[in-house]
MARBALUM-769428 format. One record per atom (N, C-alpha, C): x, y, z; residue in one letter. Coordinates in steps of 0.02 Angstrom, whole numbers, padded with zeros to 5 digits, always signed. Each point is the difference from the previous one (the first is absolute). Layout:
XYZa;...
//
This chain:
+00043-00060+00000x;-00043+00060+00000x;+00044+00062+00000x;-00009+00028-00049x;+00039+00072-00006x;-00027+00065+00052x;+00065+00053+00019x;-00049+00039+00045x;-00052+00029-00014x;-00011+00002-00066x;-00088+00043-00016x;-00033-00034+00031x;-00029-00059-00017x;-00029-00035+00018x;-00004-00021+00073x;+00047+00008+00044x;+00003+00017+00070x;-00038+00039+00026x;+00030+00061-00023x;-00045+00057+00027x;-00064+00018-00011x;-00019-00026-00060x;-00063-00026-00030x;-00053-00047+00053x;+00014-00047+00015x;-00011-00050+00035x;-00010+00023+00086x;+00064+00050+00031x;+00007+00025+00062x;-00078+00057+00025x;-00028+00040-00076x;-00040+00039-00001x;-00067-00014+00043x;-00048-00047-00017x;-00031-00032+00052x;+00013+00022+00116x;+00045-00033-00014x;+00019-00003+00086x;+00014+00091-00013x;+00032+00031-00024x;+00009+00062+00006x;-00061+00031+00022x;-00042+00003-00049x;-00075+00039+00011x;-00031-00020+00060x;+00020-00055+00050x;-00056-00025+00052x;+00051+00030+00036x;+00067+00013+00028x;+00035+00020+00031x;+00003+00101+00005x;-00025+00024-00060x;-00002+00068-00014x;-00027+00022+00059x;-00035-00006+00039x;-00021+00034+00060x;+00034+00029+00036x;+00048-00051+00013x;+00064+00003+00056x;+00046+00044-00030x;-00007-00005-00073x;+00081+00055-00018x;-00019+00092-00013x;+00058+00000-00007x;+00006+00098+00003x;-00050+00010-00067x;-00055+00020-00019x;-00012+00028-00056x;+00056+00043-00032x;-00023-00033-00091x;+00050+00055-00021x;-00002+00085-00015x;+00047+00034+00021x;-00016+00081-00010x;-00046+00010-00038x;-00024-00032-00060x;-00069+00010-00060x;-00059+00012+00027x;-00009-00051+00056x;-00067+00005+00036x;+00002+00027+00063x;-00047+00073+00007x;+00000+00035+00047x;-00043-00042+00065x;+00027+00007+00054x;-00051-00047+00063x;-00069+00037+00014x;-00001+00055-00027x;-00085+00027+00013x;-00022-00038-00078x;+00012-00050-00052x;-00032-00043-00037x;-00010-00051+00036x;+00026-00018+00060x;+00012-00071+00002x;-00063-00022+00056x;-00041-00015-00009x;-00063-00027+00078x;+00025-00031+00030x;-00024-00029+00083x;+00036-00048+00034x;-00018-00064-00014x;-00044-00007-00058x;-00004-00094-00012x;+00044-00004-00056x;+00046+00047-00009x;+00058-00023-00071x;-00033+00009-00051x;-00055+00062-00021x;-00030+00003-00066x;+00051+00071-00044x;+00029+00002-00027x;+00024+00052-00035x;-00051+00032-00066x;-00003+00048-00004x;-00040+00041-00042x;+00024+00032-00054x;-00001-00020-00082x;+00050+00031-00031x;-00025+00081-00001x;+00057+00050-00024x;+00001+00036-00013x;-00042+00037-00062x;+00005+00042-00032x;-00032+00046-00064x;+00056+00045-00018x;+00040+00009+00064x;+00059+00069+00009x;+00047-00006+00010x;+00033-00067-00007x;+00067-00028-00001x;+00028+00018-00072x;+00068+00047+00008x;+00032+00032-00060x;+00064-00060-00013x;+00008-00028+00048x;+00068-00052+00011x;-00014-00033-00100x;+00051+00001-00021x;+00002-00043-00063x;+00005-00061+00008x;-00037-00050-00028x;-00006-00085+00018x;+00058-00025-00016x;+00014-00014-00073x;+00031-00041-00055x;+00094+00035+00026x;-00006+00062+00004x;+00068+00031+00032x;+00017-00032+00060x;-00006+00007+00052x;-00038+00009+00076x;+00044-00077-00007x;-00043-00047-00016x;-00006-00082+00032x;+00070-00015-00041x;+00009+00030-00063x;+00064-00025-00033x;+00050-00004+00040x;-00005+00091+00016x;+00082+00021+00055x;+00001-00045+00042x;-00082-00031+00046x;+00033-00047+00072x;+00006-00066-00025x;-00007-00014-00066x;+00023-00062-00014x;+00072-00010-00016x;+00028+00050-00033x;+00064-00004-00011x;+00035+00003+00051x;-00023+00053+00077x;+00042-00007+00053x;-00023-00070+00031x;-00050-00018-00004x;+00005-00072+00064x;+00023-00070-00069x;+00002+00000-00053x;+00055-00033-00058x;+00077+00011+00019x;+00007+00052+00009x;+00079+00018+00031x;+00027-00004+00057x;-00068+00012+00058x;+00029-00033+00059x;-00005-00067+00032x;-00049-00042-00052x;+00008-00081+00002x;+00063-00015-00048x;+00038+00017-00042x;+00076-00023-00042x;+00023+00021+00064x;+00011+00053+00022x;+00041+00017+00058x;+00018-00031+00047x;-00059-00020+00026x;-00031-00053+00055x;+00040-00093-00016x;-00021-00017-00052x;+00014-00055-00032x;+00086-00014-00010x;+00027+00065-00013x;+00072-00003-00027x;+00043+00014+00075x;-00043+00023+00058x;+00044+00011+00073x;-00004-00057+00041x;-00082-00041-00007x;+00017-00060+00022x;+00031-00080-00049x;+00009+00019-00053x;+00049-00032-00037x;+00081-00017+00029x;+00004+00069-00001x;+00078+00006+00054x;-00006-00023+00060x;-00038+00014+00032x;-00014-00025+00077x;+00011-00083-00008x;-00033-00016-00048x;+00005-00070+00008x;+00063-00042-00010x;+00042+00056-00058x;+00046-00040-00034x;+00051+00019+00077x;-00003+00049+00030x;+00046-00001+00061x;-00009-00035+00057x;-00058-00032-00004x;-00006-00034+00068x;+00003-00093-00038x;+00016+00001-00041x;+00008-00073-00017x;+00082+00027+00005x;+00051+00036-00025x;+00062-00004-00019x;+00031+00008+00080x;-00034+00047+00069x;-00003-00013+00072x;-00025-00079+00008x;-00040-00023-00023x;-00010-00085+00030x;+00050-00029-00020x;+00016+00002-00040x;+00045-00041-00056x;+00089+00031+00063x;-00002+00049-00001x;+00077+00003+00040x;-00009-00025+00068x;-00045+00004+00029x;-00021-00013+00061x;-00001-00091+00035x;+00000-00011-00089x;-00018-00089+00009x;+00064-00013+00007x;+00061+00011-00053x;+00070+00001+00002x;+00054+00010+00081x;-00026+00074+00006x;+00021+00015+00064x;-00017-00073+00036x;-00049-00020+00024x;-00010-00034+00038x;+00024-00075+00027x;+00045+00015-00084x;+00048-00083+00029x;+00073+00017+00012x;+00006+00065+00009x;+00086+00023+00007x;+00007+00014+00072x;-00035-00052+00043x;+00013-00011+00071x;-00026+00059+00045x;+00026+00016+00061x;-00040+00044+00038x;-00025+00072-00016x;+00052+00014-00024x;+00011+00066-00020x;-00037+00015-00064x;-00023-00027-00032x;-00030-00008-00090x;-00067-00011+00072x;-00026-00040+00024x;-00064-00017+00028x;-00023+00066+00029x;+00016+00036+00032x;-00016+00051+00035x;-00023+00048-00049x;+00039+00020-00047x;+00005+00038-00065x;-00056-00033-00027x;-00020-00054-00028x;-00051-00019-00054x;-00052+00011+00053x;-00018-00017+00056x;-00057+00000+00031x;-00010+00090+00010x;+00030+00029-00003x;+00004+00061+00020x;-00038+00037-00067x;+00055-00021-00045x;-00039+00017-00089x;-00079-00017-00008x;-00007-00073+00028x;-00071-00013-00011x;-00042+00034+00029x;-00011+00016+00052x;-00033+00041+00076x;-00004+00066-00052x;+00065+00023-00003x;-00016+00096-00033x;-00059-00017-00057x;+00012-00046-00040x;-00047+00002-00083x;-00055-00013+00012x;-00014-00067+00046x;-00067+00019+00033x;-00041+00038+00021x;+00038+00046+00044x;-00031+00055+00030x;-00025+00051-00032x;+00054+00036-00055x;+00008+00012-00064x;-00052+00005-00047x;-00021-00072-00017x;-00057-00018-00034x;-00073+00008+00041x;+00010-00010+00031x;-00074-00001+00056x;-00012+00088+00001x;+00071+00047+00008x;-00036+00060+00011x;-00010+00037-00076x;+00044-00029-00048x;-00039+00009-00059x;-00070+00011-00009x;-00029-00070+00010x;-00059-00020-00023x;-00049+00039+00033x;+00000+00005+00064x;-00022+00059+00047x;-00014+00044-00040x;+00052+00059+00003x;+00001+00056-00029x;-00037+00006-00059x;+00010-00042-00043x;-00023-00001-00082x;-00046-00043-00012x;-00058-00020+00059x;-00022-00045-00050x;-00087+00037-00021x;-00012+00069+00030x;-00035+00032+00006x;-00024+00045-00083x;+00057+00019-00017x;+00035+00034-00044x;-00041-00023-00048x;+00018-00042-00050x;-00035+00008-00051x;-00087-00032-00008x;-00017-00033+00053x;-00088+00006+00001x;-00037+00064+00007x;+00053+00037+00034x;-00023+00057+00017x;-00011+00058-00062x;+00049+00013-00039x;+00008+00027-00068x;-00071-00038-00045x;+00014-00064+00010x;-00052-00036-00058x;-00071+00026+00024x;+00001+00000+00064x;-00100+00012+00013x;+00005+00076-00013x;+00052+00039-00017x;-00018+00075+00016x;-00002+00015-00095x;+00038-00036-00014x;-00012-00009-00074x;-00065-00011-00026x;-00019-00071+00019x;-00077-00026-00002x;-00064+00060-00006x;+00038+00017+00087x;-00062+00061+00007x;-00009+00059-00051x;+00070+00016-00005x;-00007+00078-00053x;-00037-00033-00086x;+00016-00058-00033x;-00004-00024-00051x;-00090-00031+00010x;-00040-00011+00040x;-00076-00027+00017x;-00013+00104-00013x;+00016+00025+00055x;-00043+00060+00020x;+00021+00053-00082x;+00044-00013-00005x;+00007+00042-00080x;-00045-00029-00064x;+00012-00051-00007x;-00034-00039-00060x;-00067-00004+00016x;-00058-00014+00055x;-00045+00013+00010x;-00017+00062-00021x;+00027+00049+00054x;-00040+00078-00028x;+00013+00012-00064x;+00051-00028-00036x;+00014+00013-00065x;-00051-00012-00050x;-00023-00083+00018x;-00070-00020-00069x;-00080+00028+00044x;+00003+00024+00072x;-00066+00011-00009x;-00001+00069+00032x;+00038+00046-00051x;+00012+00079+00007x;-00081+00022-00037x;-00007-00027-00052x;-00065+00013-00031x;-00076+00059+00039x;-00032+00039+00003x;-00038+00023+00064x;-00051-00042-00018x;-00012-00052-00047x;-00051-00047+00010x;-00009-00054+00056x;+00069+00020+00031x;+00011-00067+00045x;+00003+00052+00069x;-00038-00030+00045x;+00008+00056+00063x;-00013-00074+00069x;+00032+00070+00045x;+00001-00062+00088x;+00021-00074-00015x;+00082+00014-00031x;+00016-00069-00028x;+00055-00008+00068x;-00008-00076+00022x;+00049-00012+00038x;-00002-00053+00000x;+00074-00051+00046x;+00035-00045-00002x;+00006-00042+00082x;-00038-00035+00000x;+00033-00024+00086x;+00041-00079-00005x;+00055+00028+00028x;+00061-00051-00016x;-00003-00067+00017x;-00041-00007+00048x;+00000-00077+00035x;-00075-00042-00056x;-00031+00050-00036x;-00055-00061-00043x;+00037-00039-00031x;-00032-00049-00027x;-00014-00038-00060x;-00049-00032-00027x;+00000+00000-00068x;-00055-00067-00036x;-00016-00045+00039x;-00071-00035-00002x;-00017-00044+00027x;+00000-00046-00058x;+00021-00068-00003x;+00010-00052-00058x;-00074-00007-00023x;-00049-00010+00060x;-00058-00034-00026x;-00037+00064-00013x;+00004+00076+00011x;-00048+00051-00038x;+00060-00005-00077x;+00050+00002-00005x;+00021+00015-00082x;-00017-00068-00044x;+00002-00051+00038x;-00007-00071-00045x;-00077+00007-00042x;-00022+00039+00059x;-00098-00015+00002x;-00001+00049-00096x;+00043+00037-00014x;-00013+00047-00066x;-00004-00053-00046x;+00038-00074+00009x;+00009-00056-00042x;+00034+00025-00072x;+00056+00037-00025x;+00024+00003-00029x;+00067-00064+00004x;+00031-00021+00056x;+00044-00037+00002x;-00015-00083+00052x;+00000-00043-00019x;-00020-00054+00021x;+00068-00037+00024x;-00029-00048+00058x;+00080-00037+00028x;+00042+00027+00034x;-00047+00082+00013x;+00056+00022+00057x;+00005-00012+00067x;+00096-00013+00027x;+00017-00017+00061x;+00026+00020+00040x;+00005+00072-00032x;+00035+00048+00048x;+00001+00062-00032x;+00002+00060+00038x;-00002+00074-00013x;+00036+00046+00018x;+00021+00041-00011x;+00063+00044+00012x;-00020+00094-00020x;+00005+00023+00041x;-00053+00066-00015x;+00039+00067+00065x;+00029+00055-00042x;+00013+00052+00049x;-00026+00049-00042x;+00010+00087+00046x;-00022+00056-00021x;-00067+00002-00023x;-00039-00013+00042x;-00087+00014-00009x;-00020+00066-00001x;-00034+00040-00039x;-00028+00053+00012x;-00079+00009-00027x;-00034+00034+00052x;-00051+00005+00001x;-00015+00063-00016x;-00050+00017-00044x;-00003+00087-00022x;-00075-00019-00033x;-00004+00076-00041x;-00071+00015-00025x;+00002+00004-00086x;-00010-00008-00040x;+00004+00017-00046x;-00073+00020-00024x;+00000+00089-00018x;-00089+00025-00001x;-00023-00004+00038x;+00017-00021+00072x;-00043-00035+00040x;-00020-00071+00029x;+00023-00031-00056x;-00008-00067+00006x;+00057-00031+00035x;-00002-00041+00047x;+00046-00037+00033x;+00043-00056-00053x;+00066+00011+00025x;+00016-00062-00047x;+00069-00033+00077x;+00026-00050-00044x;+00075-00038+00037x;+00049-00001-00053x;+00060+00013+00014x;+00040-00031-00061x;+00065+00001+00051x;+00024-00054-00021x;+00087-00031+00015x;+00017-00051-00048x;+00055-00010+00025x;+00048-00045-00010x;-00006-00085+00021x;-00005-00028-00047x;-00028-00042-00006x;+00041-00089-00036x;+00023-00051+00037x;-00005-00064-00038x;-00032-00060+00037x;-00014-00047-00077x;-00037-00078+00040x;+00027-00052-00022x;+00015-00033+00022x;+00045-00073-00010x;-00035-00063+00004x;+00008-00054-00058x;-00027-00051+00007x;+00050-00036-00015x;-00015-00079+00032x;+00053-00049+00014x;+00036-00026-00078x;+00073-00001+00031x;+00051+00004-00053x;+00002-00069-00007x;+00043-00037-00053x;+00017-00064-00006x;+00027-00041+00043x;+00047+00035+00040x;+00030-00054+00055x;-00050+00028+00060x;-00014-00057+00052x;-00047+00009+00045x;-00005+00082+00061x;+00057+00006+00011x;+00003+00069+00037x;+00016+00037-00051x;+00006+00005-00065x;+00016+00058-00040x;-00080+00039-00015x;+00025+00065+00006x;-00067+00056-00038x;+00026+00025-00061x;-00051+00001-00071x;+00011+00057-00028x;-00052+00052-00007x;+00018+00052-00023x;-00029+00057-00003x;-00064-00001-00048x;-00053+00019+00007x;-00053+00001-00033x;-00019+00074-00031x;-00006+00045+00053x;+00019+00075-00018x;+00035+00046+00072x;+00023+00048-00059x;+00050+00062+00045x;-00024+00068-00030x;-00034+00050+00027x;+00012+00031-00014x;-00040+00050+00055x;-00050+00058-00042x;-00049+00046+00039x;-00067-00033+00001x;-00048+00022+00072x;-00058-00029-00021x;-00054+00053+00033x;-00023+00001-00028x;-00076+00090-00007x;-00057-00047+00027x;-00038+00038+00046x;-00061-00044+00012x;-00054+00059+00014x;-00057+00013-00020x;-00026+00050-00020x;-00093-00033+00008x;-00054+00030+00028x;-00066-00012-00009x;-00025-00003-00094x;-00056-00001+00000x;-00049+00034-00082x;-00057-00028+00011x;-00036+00025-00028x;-00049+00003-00015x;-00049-00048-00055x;+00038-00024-00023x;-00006-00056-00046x;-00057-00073+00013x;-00024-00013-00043x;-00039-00061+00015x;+00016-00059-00034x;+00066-00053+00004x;+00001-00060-00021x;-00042-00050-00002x;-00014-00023-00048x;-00050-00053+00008x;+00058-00041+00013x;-00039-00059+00015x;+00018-00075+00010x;+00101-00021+00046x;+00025+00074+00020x;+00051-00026+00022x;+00039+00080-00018x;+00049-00026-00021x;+00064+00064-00022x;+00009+00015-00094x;+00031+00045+00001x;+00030+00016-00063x;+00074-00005+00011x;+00053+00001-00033x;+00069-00001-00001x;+00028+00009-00065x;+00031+00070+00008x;+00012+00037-00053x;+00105-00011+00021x;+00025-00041-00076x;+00066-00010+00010x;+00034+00035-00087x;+00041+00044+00051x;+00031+00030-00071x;+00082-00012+00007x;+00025-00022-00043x;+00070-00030-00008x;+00010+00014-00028x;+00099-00010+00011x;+00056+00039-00027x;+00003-00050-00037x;+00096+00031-00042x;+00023-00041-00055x;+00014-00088+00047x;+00022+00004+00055x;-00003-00071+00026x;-00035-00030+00047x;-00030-00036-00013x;-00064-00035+00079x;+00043-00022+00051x;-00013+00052+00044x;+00003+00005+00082x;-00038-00003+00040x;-00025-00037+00063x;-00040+00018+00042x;-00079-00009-00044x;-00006-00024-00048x;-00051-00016-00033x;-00063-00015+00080x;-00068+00010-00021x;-00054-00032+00056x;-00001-00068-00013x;-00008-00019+00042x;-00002-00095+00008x;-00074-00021+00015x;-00037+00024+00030x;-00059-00012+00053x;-00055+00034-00062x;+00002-00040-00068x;-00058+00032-00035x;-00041-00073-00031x;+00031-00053+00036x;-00043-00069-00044x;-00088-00006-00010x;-00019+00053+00046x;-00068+00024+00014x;-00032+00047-00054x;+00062+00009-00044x;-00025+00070-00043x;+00001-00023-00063x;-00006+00047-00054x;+00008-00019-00057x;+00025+00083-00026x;+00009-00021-00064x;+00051+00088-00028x;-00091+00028-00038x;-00004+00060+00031x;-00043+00036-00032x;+00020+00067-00049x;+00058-00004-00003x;+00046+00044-00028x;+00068+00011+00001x;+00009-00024-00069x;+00083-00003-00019x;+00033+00016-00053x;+00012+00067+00019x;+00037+00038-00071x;+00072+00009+00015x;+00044-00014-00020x;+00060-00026-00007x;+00032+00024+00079x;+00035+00044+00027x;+00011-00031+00081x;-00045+00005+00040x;-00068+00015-00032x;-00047+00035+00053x;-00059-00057-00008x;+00003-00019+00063x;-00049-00076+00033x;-00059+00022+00048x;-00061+00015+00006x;-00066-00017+00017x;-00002-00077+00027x;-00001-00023+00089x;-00036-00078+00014x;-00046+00020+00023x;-00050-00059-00012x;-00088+00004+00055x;-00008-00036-00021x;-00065-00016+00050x;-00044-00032-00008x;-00037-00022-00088x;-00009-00038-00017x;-00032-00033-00079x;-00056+00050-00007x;-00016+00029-00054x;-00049+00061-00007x;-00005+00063+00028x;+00042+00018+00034x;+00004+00056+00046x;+00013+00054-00060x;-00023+00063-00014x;+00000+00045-00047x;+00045+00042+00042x;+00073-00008+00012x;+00068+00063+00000x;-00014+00057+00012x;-00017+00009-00070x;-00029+00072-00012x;-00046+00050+00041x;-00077-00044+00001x;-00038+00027+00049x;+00028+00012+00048x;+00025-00048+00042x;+00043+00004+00065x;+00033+00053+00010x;+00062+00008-00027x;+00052+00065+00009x;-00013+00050-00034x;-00040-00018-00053x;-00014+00073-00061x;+00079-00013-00035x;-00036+00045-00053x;+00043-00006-00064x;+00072+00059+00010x;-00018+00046+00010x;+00044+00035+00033x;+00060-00026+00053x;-00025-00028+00047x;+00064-00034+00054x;+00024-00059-00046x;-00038-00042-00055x;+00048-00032-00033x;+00063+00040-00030x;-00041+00051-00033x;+00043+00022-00048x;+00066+00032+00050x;-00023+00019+00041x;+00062+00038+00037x;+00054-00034+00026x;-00018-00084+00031x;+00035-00049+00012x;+00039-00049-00063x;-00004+00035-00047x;+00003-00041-00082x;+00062+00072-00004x;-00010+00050+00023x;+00075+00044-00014x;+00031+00005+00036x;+00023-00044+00075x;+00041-00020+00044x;+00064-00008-00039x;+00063+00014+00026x;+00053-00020-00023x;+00044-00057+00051x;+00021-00057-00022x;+00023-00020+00025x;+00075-00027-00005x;+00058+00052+00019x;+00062+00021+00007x;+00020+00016+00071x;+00066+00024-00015x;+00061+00054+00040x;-00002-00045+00066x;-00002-00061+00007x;+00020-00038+00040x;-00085-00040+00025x;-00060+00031-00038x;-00077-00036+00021x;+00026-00063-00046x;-00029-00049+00028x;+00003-00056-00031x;-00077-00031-00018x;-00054+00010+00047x;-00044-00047-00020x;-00067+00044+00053x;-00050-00004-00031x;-00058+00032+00052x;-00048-00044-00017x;-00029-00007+00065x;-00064-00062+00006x;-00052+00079+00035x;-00050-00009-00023x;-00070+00027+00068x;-00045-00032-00011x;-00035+00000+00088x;-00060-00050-00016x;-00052+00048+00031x;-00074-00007-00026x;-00035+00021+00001x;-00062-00036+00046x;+00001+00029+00064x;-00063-00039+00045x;-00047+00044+00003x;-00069-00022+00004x;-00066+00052+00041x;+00036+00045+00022x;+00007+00052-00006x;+00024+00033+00086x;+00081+00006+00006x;+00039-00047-00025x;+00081+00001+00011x;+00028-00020-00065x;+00046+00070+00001x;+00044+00000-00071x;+00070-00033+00036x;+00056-00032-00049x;+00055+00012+00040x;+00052-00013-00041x;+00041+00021-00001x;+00058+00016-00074x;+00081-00024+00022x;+00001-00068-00033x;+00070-00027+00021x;+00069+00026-00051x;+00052+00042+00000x;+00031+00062-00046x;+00080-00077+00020x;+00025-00034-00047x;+00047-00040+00009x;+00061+00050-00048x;+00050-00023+00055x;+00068+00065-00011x;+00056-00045+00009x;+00062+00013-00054x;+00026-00020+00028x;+00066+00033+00041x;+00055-00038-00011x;+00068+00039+00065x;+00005+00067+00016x;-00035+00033-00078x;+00013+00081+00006x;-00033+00036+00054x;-00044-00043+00011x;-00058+00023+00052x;-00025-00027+00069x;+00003-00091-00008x;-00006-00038+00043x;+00053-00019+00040x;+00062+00017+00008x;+00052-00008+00026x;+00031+00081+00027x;+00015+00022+00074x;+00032+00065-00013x;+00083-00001-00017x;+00027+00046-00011x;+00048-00004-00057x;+00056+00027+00067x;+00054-00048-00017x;+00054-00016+00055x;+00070+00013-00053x;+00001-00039-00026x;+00072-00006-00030x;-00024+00032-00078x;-00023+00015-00027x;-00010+00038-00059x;-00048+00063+00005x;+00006+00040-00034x;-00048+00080+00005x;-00056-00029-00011x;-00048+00052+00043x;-00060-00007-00022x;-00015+00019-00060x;-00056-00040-00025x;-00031+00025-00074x;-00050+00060+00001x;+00018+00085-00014x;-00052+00020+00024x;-00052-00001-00045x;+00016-00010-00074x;-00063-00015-00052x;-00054-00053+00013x;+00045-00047+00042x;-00075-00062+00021x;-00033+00040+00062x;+00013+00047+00027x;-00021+00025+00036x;-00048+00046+00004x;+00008+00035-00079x;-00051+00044-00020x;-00051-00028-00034x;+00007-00058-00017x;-00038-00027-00053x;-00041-00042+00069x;+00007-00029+00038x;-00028-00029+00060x;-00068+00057+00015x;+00059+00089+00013x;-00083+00028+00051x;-00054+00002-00077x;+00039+00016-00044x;-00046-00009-00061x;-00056-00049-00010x;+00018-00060+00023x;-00042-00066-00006x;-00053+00014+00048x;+00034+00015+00059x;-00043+00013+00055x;-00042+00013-00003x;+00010+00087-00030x;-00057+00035+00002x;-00043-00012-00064x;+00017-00039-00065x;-00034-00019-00029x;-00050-00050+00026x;+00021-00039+00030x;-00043-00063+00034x;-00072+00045+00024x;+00024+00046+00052x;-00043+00027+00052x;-00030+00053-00048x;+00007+00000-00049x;-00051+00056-00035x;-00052-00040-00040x;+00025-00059-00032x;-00075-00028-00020x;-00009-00063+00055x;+00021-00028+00028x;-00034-00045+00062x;-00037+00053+00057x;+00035+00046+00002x;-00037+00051+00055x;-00062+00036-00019x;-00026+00006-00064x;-00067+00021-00023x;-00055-00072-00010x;+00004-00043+00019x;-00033-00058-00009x;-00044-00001+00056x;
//
């Protein structure tokens, strides 16, 4: 496992631990409530894509740093064992000496680890923090979006996202940065989002989807079940699995209509939200969009990949997948949010 993917992976335990750490300078403590809800901003001038670069390159430079001092440390306390072992057969005088060598490197090492072992978790969650609280206010700066906030300790519940039935066989879920806001008025959820179903070897998972997931009311009247509207890129990713119930009521080259056998599409969403979901683009790191359409609950699965679903450690951030992301966003929430 490479360090992206570390720190990738570490993100999780970070966000349930955020309570306890220093907020970063970004977020003022008159945002912050005492159940850990943060409130984005409208009036944050801080630049995102700048901003998160600079602290990536410094906590990139002070993990080589980090990596290349206890490198040495190590190579000196094996080349101290190593004389220490020697000493120790050149009779009394070599014994006193090697045991003496060993005792200092020990000690040595122990107050190392002490001192430093604080150091770079500490950088990474303050990183974390500035790179969540920037990129949030960043895609939902919009004034369509108002009283948007984030409380650090939620997550997805497996059995309310499974219940949308876009993905079948799932065995596990993985979900940070929830935010709850208004769009027009209307309540919605959207985070960060994956679901895993069982891999080939018995404890192995693979990934089913990764990416954003929008969950939003309407007004809508499904007959007989759901609609599921899947528009795909140049390669099938994250495709819906959970449609053996359906049949294609519309399929014009990446753009897929499932339901129910006879269900008229059209009536349903109107011709208009087709058409608007038929000029979706799906690029700049989107890979694949599923939405499904319930009585009452819309909910829009946005599959991304590294540019977006991974935060960016050892390479720059992409800020074009970034613009093209609040883009999607707020595309999503402009025709799912009139429904």
């Amino acid at each position: 496992m490479n360090e992206e993917e570390k720190i990738t992976n570490e993100v999780p335990d970070i966000v349930e631990e955020q309570k306890e750490e220093q907020l970063a300078p970004e977020i003022k403590e008159a945002d912050v409530k005492p159940n850990n809800i943060y409130y984005l901003r409208k009036d944050n001038e801080t630049p995102f894509i700048e901003t998160v670069e600079n602290e990536r390159k410094e906590l990139f430079k002070f993990y080589k740093k980090t990596s290349l001092r206890n490198n040495i440390i190590m190579i000196a306390a094996v080349a101290v064992f190593v004389a220490a072992f020697i000493l120790l057969t050149q009779g009394q005088w070599g014994m006193i000496t090697g045991w003496c060598l060993v005792g200092v490197s020990v000690v040595g090492m122990v107050l190392y680890h002490i001192l430093t072992r604080n150091a770079y978790p500490r950088k990474s969650k303050h990183y974390f923090n500035t790179f969540w609280t920037l990129s949030n206010e960043y895609i939902f700066n919009a004034p369509e979006f108002t009283d948007c906030h984030v409380d650090f300790n939620e997550k997805y519940q497996l059995a309310e996202t499974a219940a949308d039935r876009v993905y079948k066989d799932i065995i596990d879920i993985a979900s940070r940065n929830l935010i709850h806001g208004f769009y027009k008025e209307k309540g919605f959820v959207y985070g960060e989002l994956a679901f895993y179903k069982q891999g080939e070897k018995k404890r192995s998972k693979d990934v089913l989807f990764v990416g954003r997931h929008i969950a939003l009311s309407n007004s809508l009247v499904v007959p007989e079940g759901r609609l599921l509207v899947n528009i795909r890129g140049e390669k099938e990713f994250d495709l819906p699995t959970d449609i053996e119930d359906l049949v294609e009521l519309v399929h014009e080259d990446n753009f897929i209509i499932y339901g129910p056998e006879g269900v008229n599409a059209e009536k349903v969403l109107g011709k208009e939200t087709i058409r608007r979901l038929k000029s979706v683009k799906v690029n700049s790191g989107l890979l694949n969009v599923n939405i499904v359409f319930w009585s009452g609950r819309t909910a829009a699965y946005l599959s991304y990949d590294d540019s977006i679903a991974a935060i960016p450690f050892q390479t720059e951030i992409k800020g074009e997948a970034y613009t093209a992301l609040r883009s999607t966003v707020e595309e999503m929430f402009s025709i799912l949010g009139e429904l």
